[in-house]
Rosetta silent file (secondary structure, phi, psi, omega in degrees, C-alpha in Angstrom):
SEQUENCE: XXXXXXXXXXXXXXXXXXXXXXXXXXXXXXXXXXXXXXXXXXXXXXXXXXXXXXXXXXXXXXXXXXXXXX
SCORE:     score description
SCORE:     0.000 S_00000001
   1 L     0.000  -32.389  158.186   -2.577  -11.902  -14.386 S_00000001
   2 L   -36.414  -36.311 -125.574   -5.577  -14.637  -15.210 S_00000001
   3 L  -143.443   77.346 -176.912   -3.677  -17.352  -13.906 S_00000001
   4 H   -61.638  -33.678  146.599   -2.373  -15.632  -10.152 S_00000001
   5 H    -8.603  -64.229 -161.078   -0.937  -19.442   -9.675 S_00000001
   6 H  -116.624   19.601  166.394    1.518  -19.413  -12.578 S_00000001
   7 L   -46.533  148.546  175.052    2.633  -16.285  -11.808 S_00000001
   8 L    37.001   36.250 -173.455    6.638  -15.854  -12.559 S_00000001
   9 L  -124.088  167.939 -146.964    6.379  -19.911  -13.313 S_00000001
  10 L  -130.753  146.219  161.952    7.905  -20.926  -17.642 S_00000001
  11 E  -136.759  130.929  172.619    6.342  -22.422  -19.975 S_00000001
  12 E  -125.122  173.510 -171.692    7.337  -24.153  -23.229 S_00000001
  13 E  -111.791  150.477  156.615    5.648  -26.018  -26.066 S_00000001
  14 L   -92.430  133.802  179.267    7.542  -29.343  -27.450 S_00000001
  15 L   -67.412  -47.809  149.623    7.807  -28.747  -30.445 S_00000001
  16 L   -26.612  -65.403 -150.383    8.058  -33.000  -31.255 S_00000001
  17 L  -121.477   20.150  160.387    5.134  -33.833  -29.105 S_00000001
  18 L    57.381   12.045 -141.455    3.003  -30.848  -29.335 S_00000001
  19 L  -129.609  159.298 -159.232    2.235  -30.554  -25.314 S_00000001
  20 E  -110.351  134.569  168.112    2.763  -27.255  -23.339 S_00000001
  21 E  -105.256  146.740  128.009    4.858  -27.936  -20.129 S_00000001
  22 E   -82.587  122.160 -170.133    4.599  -26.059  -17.158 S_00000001
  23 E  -116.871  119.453  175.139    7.996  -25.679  -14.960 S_00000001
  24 E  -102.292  150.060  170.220    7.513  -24.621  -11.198 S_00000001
  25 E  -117.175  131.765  173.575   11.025  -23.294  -10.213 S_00000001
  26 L   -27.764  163.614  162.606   12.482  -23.570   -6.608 S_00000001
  27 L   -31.015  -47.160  179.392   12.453  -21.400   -4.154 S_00000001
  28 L  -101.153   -4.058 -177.379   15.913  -19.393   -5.011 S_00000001
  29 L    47.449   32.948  164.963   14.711  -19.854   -8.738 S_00000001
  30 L  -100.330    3.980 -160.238   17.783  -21.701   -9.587 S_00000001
  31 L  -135.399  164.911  165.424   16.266  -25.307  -10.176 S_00000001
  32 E   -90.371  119.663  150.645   12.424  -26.843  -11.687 S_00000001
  33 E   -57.875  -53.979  177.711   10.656  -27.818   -8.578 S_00000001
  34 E  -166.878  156.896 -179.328    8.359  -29.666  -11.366 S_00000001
  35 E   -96.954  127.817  171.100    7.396  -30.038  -14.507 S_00000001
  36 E  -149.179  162.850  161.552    3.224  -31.058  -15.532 S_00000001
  37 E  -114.746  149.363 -156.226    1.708  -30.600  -19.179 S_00000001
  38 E  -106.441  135.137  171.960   -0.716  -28.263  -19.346 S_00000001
  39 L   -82.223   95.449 -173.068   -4.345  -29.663  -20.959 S_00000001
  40 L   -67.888   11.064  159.121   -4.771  -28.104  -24.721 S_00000001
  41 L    68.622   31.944 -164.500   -8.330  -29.793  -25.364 S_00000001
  42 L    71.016   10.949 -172.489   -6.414  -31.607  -28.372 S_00000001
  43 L   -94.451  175.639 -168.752   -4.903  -28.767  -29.391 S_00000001
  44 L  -126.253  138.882  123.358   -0.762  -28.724  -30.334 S_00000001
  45 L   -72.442   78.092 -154.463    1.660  -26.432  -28.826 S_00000001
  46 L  -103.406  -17.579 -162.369    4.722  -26.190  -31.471 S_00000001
  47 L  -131.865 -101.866 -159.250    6.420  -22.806  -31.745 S_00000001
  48 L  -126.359  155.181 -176.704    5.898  -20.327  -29.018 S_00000001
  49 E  -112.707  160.388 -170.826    4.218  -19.209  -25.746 S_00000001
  50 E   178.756  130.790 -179.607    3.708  -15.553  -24.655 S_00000001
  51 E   -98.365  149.149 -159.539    1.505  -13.949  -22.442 S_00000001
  52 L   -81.040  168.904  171.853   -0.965  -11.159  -23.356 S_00000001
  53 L   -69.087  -39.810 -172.739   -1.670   -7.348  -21.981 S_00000001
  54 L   -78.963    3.765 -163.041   -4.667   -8.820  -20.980 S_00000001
  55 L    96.182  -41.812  171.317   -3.242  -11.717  -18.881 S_00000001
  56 L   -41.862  161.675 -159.689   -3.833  -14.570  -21.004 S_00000001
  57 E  -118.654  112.131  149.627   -1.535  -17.293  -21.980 S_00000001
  58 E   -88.776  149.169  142.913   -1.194  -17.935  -26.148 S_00000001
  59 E  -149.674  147.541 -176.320    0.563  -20.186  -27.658 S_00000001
  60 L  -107.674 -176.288  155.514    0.848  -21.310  -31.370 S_00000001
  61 L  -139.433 -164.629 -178.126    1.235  -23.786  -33.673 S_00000001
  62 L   -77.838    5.136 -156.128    1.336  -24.917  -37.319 S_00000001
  63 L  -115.475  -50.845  159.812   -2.649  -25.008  -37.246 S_00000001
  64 L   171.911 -133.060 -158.714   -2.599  -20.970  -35.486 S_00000001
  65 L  -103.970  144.049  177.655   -2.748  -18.713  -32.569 S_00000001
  66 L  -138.515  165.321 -179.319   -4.604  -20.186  -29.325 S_00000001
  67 E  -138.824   75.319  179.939   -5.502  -18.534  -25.791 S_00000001
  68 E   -41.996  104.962 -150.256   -5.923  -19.573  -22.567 S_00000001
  69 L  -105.411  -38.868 -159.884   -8.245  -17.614  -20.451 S_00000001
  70 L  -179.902    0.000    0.000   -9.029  -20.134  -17.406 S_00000001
């Protein structure tokens, strides 16, 4: 709900390379429109992403829990 933008759009961490992609999906939501990495300030995105009751975007890693507000 933060992020009105990335509504209904997927995100995964690489687990390799540490970097959180964002995936826009087509229109009919059968294909990625695009792909971008999202900027983590130097932070690593390794295990999982999940969004909060409050709207916010987490994701963790081997170092801990992070949040994305804006």
């Amino acid at each position: 709900d933060k992020f009105a933008e990335w509504r209904n759009d997927i995100f995964f961490c690489g687990h390799n390379d540490g970097v959180l992609h964002h995936a826009k999906l087509n229109a009919a939501r059968t294909a990625l429109a695009s792909v971008a990495d999202v900027n983590l300030n130097g932070n690593l995105c390794q295990i999982d992403v999940e969004t909060g009751r409050e709207g916010a975007l987490y994701f963790t890693s081997d170092e801990g829990i992070y949040r994305i507000t804006n």
